[in-house]
C-alpha positions as CSV (number, residue, x, y, z in Angstrom):
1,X,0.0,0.0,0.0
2,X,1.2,3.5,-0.8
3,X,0.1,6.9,0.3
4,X,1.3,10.0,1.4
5,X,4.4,9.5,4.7
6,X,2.2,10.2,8.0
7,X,3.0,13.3,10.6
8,X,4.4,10.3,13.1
9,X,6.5,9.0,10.5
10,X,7.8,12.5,10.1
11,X,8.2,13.3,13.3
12,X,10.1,9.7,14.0
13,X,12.5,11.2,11.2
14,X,13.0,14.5,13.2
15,X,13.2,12.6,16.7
16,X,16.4,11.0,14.6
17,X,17.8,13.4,13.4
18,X,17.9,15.5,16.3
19,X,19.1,12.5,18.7
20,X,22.2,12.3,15.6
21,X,22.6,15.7,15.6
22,X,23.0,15.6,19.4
23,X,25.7,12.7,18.9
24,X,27.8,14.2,16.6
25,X,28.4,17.3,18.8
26,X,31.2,15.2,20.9
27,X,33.0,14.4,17.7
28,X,33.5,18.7,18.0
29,X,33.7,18.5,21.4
30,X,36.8,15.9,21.5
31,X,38.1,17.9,18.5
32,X,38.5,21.2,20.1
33,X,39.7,19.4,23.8
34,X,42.7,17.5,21.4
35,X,43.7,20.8,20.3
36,X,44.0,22.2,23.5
37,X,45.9,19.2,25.3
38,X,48.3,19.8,22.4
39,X,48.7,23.6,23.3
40,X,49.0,23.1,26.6
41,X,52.3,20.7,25.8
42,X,53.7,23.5,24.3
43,X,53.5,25.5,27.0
44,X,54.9,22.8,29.2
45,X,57.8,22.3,27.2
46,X,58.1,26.6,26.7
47,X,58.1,26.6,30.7
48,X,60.7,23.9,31.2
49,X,63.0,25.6,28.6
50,X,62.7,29.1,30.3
51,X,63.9,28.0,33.4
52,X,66.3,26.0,31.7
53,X,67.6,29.0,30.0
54,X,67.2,30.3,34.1
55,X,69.6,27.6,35.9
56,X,72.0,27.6,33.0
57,X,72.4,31.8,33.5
58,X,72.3,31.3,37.1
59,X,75.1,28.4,37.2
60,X,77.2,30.3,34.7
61,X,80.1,32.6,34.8
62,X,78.9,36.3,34.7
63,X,82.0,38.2,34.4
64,X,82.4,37.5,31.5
65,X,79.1,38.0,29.8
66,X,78.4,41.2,27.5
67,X,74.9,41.5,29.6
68,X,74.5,41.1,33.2
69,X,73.1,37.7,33.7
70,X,70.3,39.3,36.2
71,X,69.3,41.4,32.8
72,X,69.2,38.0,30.9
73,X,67.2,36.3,34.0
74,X,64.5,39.3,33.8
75,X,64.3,38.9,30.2
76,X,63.8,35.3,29.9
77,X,61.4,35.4,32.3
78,X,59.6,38.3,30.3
79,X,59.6,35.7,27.3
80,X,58.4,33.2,29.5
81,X,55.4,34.9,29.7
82,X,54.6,36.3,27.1
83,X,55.3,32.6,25.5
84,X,53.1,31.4,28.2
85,X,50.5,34.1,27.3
86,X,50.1,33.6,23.4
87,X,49.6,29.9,24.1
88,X,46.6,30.9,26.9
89,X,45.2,32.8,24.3
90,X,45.0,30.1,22.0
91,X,44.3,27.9,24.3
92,X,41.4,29.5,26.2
93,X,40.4,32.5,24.0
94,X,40.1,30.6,20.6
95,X,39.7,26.8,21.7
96,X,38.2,27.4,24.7
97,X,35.2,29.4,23.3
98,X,34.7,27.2,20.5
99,X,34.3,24.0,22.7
100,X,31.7,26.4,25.1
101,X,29.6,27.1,21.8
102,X,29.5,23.3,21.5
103,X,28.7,22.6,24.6
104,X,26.3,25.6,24.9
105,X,24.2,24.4,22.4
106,X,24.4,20.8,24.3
107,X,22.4,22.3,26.7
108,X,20.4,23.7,25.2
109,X,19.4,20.4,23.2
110,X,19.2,18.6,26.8
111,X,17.0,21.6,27.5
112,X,14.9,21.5,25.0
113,X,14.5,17.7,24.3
114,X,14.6,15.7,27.9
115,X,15.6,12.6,25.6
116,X,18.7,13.5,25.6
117,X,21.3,12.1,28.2
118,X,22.0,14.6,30.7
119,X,25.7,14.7,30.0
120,X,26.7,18.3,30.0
121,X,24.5,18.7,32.9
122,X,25.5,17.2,35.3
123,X,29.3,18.3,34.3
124,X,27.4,21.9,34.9
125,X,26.8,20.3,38.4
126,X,29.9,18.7,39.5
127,X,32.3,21.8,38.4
128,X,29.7,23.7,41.2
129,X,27.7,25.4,38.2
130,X,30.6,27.7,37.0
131,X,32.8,25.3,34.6
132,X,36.7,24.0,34.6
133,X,37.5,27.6,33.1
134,X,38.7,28.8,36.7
135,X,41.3,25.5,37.1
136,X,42.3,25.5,33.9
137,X,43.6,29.0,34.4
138,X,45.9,27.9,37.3
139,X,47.9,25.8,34.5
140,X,49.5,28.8,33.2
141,X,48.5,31.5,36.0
142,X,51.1,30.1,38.5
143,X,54.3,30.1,35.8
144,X,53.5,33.6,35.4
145,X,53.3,34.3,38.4
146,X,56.3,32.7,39.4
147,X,58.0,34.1,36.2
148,X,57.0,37.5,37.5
149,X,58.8,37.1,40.7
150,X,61.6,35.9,39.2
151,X,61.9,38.9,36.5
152,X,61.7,41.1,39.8
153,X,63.9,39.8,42.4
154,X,66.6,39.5,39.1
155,X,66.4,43.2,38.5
156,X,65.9,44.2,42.1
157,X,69.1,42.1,42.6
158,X,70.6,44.1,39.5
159,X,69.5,47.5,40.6
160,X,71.0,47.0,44.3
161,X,74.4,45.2,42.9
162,X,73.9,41.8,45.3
163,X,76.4,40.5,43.2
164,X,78.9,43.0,44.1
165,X,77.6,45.3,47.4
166,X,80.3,47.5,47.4
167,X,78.8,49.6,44.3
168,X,76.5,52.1,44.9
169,X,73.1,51.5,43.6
170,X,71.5,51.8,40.1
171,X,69.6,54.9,39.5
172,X,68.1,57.6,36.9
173,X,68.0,56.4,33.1
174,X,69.6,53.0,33.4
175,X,66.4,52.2,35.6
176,X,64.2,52.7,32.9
177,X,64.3,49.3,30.7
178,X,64.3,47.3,34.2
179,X,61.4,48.9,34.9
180,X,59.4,48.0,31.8
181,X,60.3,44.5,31.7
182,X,59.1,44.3,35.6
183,X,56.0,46.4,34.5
184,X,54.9,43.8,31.6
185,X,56.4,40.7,33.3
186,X,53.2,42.2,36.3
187,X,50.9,42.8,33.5
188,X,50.8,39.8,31.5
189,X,49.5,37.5,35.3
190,X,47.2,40.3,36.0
191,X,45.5,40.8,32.3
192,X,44.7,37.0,32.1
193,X,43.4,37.7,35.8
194,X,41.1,40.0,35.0
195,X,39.8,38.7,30.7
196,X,38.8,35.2,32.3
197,X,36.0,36.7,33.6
198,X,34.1,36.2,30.3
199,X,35.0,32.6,29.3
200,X,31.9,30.9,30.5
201,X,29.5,33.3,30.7
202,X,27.1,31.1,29.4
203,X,23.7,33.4,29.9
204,X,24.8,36.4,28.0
205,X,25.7,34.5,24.8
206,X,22.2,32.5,25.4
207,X,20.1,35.3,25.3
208,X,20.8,34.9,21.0
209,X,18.6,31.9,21.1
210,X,15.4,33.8,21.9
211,X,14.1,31.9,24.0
212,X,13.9,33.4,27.7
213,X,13.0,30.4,29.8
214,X,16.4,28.7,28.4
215,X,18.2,32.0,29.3
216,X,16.6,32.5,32.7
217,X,17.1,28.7,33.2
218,X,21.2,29.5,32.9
219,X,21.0,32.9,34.9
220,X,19.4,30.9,37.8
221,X,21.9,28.0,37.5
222,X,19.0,25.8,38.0
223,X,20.7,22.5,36.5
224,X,18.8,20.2,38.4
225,X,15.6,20.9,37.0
226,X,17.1,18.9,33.8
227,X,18.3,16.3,35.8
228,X,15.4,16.0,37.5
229,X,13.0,15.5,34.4
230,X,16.2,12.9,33.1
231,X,15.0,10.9,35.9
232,X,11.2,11.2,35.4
233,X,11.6,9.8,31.8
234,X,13.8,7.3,33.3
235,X,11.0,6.0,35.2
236,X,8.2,6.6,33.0
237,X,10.0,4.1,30.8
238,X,10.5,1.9,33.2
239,X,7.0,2.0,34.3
240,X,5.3,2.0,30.7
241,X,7.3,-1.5,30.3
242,X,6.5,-3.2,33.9
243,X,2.6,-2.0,32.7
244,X,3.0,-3.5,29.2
245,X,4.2,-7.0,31.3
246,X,1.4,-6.3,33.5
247,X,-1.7,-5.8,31.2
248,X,-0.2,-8.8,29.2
249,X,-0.7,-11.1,32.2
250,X,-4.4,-9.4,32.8
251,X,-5.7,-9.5,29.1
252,X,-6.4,-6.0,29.4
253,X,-4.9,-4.3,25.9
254,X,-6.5,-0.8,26.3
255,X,-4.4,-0.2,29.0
256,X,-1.4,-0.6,27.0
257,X,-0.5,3.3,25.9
258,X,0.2,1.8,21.7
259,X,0.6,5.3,19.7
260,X,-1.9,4.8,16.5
261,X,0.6,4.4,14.0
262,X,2.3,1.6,16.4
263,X,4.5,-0.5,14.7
264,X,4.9,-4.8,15.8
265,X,7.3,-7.5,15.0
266,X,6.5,-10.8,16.6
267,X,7.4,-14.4,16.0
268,X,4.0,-15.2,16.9
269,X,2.3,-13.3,13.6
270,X,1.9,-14.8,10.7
271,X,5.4,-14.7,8.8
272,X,7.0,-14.1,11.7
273,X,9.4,-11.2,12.5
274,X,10.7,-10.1,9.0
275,X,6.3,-9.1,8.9
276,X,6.0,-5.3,9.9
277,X,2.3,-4.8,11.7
278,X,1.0,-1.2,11.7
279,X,-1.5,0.6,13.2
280,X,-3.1,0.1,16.7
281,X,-6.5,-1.6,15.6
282,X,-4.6,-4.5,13.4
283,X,-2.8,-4.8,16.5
284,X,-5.3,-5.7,18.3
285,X,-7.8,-7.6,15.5
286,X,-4.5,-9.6,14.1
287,X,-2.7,-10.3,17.1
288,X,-4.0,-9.3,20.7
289,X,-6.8,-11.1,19.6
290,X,-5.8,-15.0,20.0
291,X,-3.6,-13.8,23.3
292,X,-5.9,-13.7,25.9
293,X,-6.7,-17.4,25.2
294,X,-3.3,-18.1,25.5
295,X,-1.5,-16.5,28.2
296,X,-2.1,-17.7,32.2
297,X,0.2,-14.4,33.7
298,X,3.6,-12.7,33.5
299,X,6.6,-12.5,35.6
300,X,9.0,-9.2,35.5
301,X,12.8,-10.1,35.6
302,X,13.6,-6.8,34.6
303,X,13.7,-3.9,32.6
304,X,16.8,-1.6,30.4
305,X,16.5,2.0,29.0
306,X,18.9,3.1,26.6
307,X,21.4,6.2,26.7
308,X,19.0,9.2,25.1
309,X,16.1,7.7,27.1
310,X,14.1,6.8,24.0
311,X,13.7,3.2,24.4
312,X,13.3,0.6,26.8
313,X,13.7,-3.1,27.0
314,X,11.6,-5.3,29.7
315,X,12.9,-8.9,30.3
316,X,9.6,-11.7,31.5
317,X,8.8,-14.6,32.1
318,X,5.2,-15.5,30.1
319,X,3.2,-18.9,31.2
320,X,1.1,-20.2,28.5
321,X,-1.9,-22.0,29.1
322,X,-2.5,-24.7,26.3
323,X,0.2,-25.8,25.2
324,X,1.3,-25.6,29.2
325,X,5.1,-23.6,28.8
326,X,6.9,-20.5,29.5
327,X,8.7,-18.4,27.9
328,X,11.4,-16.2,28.5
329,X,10.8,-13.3,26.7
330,X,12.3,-9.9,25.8
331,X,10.4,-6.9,24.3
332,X,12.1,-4.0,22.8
333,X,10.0,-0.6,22.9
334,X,10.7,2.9,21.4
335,X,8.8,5.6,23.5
336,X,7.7,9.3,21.9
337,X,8.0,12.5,24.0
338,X,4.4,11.9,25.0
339,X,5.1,8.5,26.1
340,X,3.3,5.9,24.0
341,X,5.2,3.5,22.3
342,X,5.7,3.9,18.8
343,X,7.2,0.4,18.0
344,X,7.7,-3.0,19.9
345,X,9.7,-6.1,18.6
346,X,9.2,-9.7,20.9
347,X,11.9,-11.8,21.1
348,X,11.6,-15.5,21.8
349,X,11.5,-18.6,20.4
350,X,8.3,-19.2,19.6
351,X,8.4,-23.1,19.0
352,X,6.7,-24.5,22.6
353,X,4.0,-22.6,21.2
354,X,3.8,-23.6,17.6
355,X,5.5,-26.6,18.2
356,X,4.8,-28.5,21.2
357,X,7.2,-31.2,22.1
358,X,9.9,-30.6,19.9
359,X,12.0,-30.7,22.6
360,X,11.4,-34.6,22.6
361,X,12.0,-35.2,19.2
């Protein structure tokens, strides 16, 4: 039969494409987070090599170096940091943004569509609502600091000659560069300080999706709410399977919440599984009907919902009345937002039912 494709088919088709859609956001996710595990490597090794350069001025013989090695000190540790600072940039002000639009818009998916595995959520939750931004800055905020110190208590030691104490102390125009390199070498700590502020500040770049629920949801920090509904459709679809199970065992098909456009697989209709029934009257005129003459009551072992809470699988034990057997049986169920199932697939084997005995033969 042909006809035109029906609004639930189309909206299966959405509900697929926006659970894909929600998938393939890791792949840019675990993109952007490889690219800044490699920057921050780089400025591991640019660390390491700037107080290598350090020791090896420290350890050496100053008197007979063009520049005073304290000079050379404060200036390495200048480059230090501004090495350090280019790669934070990268690392936090390019990379850093681009994985919080990704993971923005994850929200906002598990926001929008409580199907969706609570992922980013609860990572909102453990990091205390505010993000990794804050301890990720500590990775290069305490080299600079460190750096800074060192720049200064080199040049202090310059200016006051603790290498030789019997000269009178530097002052007037040779003061000058020193100065500047201790200025920036303070800067460059405090600037990074202060422009964090922004990196995950989530609400004001959320107010672009026009939608003020979502934004006020952010502003309040109110994370749990998500979880909260996560767990609801957890249970719901652990409950609509326990009722399927139970309304099995009690004959009782209109309590079973089939959408109309339900779709069946069963070894137990005629031409078994590879036969798609549709619709939620041929369900019940082709093969409820023969059931209730068949089934004695049901058993729950137990039941499984997948990762984006849009199906769930029940596990039972089903006693038959003539031919006297039971099966073990597990039934697969997809569940719409507006939880009725949309499609259901028995697995068994069928043959103590259409076959009595052959376990004799």
């Amino acid at each position: 039969m042909t006809g035109n494709p029906s609004p639930d088919a189309d909206t299966k088709t959405s509900t697929a494409s926006a659970e894909s859609e929600y998938q393939q956001l890791r792949q840019y996710e675990q993109q952007y987070d490889t690219k800044q595990m490699e920057i921050r490597k780089l400025a591991s090794i640019w660390l390491l090599a700037a107080l290598g350069a350090v020791a090896y001025l420290v350890r050496g013989d100053g008197s007979k170096a063009i520049v005073n090695p304290m000079i050379l000190i404060g200036v390495v540790g200048l480059m230090g940091n501004i090495g350090l600072l280019v790669l934070w940039i990268l690392d936090q002000l390019v990379y850093h943004n681009l994985l919080n639009a990704v993971f923005l818009l994850g929200l906002r998916m598990e926001y929008a569509n409580r199907n969706n595995p609570p992922i980013r959520t609860l990572m909102m939750l453990f990091s205390e609502k505010r993000g990794m931004a804050r301890y990720q800055l500590l990775f290069y905020l305490i080299p600079m600091v460190f750096l800074s110190f060192l720049v200064i208590i080199a040049l202090l030691a310059w200016m006051w000659h603790v290498t030789d104490p019997s000269q009178e102390p530097r002052s007037g125009f040779k003061l000058i560069v020193p100065l500047i390199i201790m200025a920036f070498a303070l800067a460059i700590p405090l600037w990074v300080t202060w422009r964090r502020r922004d990196l995950e500040d989530f609400k004001v770049v959320a107010k672009e999706f026009g939608d003020e629920e979502f934004t006020a949801y952010l502003a309040g920090s109110r994370f749990e709410k998500v979880l909260s509904a996560a767990y609801q459709q957890t249970s719901q679809l652990h409950s609509i399977a326990r009722g399927y199970v139970h309304s099995l065992g009690m004959g009782d098909f209109d309590a079973i919440p089939y959408d109309s456009d339900v779709e069946l697989r069963s070894p137990l209709y005629p031409g078994g599984s590879s036969v798609l029934l549709v619709g939620r009257s041929d369900l019940k005129a082709v093969w409820w009907a023969p059931l209730s003459n068949l089934i004695a009551g049901t058993e729950v072992i137990e039941t499984y919902v997948n990762e984006n809470l849009s199906a769930v699988t029940i596990e039972f034990l089903c006693h038959i009345k003539a031919p006297a057997c039971t099966l073990r049986i597990f039934d697969r169920f997809t569940i719409n937002p507006e939880g009725r199932i949309t499609s259901q697939e028995n697995f068994f084997d069928p043959r103590d039912v259409t076959n009595p005995g052959w376990r004799e033969v």
